[in-house]
Biotite code that builds the C-alpha atoms (Angstrom):
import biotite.structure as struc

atoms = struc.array([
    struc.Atom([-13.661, -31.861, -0.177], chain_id="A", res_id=1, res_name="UNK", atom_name="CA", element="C"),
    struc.Atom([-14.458, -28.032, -0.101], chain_id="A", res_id=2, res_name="UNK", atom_name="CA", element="C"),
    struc.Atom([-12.877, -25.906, -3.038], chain_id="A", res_id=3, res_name="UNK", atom_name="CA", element="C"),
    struc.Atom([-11.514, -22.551, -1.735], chain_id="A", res_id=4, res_name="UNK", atom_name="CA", element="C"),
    struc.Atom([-14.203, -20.322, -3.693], chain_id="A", res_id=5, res_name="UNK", atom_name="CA", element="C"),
    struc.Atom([-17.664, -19.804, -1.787], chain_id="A", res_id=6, res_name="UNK", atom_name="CA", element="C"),
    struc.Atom([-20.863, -18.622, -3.271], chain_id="A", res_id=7, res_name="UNK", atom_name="CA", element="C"),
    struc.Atom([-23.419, -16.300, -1.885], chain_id="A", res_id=8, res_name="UNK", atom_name="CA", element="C"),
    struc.Atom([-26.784, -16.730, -2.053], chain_id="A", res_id=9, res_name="UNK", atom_name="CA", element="C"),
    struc.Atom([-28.889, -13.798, -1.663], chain_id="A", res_id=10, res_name="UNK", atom_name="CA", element="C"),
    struc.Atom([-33.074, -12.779, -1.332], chain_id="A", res_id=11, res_name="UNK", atom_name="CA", element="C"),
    struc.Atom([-34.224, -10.034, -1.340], chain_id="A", res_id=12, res_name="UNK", atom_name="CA", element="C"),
    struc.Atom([-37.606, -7.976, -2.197], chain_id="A", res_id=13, res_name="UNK", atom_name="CA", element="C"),
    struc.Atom([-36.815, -4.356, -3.441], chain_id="A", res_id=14, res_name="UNK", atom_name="CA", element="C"),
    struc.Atom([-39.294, -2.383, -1.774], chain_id="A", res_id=15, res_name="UNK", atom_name="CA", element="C"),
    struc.Atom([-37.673, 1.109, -3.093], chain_id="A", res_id=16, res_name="UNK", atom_name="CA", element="C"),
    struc.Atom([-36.501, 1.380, -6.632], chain_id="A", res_id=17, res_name="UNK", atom_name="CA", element="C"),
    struc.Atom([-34.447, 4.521, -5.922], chain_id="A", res_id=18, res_name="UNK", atom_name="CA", element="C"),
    struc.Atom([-32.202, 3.595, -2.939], chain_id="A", res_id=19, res_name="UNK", atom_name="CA", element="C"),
    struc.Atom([-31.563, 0.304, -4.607], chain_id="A", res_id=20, res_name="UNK", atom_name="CA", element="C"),
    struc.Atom([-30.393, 1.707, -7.727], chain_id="A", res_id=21, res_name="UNK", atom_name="CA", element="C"),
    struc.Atom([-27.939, 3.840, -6.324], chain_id="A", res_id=22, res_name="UNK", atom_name="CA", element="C"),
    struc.Atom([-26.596, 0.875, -4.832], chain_id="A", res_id=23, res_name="UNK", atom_name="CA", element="C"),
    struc.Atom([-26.522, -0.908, -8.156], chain_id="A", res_id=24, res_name="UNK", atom_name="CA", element="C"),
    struc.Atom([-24.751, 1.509, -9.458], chain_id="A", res_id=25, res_name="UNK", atom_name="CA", element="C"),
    struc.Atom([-21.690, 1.192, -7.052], chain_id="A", res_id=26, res_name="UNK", atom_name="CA", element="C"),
    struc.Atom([-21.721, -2.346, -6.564], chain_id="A", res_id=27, res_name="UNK", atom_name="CA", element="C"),
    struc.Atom([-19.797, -4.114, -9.633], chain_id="A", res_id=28, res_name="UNK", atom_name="CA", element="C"),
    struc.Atom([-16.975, -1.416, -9.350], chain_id="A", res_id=29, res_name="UNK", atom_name="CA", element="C"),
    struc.Atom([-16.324, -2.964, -5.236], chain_id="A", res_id=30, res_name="UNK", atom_name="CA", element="C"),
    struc.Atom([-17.464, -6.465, -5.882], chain_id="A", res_id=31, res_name="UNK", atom_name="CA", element="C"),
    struc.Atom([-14.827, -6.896, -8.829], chain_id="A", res_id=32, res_name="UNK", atom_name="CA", element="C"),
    struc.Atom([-12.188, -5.306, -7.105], chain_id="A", res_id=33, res_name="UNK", atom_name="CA", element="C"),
    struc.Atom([-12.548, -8.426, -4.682], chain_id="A", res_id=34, res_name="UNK", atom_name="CA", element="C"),
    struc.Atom([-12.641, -10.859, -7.518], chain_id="A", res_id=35, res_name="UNK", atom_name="CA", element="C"),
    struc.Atom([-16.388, -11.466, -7.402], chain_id="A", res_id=36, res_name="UNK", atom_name="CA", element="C"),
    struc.Atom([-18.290, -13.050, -9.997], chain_id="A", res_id=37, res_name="UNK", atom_name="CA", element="C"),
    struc.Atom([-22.281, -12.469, -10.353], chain_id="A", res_id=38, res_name="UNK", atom_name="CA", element="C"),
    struc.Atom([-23.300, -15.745, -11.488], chain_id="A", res_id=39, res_name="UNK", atom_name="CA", element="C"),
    struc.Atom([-27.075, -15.492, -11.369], chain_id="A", res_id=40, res_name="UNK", atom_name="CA", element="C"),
    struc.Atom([-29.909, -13.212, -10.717], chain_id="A", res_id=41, res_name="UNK", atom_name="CA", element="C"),
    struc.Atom([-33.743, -13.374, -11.017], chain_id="A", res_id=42, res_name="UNK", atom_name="CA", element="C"),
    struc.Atom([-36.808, -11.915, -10.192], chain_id="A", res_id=43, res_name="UNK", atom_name="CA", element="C"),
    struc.Atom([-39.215, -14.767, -10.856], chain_id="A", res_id=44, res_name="UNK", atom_name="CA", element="C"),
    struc.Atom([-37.426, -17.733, -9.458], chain_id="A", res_id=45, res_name="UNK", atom_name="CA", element="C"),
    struc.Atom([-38.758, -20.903, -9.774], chain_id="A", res_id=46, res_name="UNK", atom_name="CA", element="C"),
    struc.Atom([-39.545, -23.447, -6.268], chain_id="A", res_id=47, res_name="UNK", atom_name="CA", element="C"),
    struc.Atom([-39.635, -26.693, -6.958], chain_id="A", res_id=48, res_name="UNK", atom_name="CA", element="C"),
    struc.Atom([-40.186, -27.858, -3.766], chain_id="A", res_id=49, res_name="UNK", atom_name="CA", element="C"),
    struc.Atom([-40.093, -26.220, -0.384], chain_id="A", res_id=50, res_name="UNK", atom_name="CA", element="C"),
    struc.Atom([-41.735, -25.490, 3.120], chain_id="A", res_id=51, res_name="UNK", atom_name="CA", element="C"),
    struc.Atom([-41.363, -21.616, 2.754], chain_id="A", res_id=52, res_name="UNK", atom_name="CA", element="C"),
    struc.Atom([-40.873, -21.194, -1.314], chain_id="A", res_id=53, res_name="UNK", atom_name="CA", element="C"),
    struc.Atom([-38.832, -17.918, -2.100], chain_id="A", res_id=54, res_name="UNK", atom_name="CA", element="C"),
    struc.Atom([-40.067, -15.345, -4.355], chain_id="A", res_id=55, res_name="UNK", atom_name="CA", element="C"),
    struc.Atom([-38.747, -11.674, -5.348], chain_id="A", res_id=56, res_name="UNK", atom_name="CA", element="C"),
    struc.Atom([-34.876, -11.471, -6.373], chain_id="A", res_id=57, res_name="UNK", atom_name="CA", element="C"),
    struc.Atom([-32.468, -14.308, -5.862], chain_id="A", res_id=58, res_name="UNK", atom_name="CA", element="C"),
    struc.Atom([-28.886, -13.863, -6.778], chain_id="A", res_id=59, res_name="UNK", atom_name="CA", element="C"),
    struc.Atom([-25.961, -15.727, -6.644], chain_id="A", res_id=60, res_name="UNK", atom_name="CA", element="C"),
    struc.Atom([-22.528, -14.215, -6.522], chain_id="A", res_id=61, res_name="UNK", atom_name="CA", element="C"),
    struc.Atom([-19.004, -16.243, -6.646], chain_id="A", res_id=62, res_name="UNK", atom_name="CA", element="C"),
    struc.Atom([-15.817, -15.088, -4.749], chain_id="A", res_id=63, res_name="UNK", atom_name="CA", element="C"),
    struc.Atom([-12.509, -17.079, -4.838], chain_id="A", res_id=64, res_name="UNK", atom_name="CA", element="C"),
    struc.Atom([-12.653, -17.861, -1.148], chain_id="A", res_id=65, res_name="UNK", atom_name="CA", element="C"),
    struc.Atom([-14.526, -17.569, 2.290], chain_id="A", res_id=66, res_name="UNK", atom_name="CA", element="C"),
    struc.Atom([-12.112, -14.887, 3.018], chain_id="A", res_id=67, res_name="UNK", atom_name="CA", element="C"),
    struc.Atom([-12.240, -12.940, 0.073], chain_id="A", res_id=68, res_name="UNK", atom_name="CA", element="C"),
    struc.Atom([-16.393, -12.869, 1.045], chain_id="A", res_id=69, res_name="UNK", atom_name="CA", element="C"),
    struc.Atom([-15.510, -11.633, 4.259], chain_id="A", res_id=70, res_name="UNK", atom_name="CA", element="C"),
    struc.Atom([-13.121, -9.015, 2.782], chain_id="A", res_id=71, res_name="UNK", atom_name="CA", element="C"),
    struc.Atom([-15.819, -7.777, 0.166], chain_id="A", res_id=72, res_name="UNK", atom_name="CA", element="C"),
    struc.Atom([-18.608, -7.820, 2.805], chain_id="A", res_id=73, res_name="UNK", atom_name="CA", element="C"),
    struc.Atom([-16.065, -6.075, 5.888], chain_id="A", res_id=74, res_name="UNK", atom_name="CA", element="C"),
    struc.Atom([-15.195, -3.523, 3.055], chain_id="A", res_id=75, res_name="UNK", atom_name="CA", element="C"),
    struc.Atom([-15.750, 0.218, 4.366], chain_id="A", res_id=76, res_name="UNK", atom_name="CA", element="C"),
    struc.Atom([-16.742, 1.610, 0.639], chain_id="A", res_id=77, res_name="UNK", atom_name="CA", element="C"),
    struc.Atom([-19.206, -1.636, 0.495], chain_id="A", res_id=78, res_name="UNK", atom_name="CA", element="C"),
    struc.Atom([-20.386, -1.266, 4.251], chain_id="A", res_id=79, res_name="UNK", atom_name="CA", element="C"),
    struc.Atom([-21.408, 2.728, 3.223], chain_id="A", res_id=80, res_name="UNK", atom_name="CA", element="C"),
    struc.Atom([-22.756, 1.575, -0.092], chain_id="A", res_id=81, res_name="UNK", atom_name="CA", element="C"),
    struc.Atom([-24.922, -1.131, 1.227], chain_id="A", res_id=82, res_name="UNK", atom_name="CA", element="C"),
    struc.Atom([-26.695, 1.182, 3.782], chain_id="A", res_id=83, res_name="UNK", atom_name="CA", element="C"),
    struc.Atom([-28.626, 2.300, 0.394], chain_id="A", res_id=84, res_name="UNK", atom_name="CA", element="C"),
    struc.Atom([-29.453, -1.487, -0.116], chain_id="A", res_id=85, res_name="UNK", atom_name="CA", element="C"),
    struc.Atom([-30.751, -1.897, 3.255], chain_id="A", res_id=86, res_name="UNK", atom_name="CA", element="C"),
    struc.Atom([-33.114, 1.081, 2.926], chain_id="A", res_id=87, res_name="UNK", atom_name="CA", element="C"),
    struc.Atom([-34.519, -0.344, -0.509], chain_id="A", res_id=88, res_name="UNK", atom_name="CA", element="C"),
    struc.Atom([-34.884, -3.654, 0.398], chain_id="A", res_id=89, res_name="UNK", atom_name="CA", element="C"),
    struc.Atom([-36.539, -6.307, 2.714], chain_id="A", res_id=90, res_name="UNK", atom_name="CA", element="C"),
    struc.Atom([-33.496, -9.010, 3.061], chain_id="A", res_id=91, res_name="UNK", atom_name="CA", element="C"),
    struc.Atom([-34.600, -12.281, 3.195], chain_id="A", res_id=92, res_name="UNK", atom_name="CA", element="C"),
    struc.Atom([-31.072, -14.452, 3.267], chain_id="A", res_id=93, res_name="UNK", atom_name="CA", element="C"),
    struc.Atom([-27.815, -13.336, 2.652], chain_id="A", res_id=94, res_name="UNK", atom_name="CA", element="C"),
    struc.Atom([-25.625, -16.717, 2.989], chain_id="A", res_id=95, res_name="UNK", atom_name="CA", element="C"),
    struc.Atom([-22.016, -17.924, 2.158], chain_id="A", res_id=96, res_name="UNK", atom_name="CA", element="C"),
    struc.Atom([-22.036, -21.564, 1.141], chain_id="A", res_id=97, res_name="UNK", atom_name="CA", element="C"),
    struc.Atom([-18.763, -23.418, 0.135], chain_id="A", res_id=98, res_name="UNK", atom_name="CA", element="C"),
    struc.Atom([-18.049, -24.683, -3.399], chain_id="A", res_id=99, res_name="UNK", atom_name="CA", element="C"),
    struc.Atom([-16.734, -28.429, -3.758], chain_id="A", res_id=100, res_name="UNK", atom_name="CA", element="C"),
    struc.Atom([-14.484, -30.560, -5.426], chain_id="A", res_id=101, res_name="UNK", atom_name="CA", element="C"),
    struc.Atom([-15.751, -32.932, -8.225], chain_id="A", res_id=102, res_name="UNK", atom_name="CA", element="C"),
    struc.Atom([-16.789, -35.948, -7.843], chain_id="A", res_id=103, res_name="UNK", atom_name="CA", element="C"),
])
């Protein structure tokens, strides 16, 4: 039933512009060398329905498989990269969830 590629589902609230941009900058260059995919990102999302609705940035990233997350996320140049996310930001989620087969 589950496909091999996973999707991450991240939210976040930037609460300092200038960390978070020097993360920006570095962060394509590592993601693509795992074979990520940003699929989605944005600031105003939209809750249709929900007991805790989200707001700030949502983004949704693609990777061919749960290990290829885990060897983009375990990554030494991301892990030193990421510290300037975590000072810029207030992380809400960051979650893997599974792709599946059609139906």
């Amino acid at each position: 039933m589950y496909l091999s590629r996973v999707y991450i589902v991240v939210n976040i609230a930037i609460t300092d512009a200038d960390p978070y941009r020097q993360y920006e900058k570095g962060f394509f260059g590592i993601f693509k060398r795992h074979s990520g995919e940003l699929i989605a990102f944005d600031d105003n999302p939209i809750t249709l329905e929900a007991d805790a609705p989200r707001s700030d940035r949502m983004i949704i990233l693609k990777l061919t498989s749960e290990q290829a997350a885990k060897d983009w996320y375990e990554d030494p140049e991301y892990q030193a990269l990421s510290e300037h996310c975590r000072a810029g930001t207030k992380l809400e989620f960051f979650t893997i969830v599974h792709g599946i087969s059609a139906r």
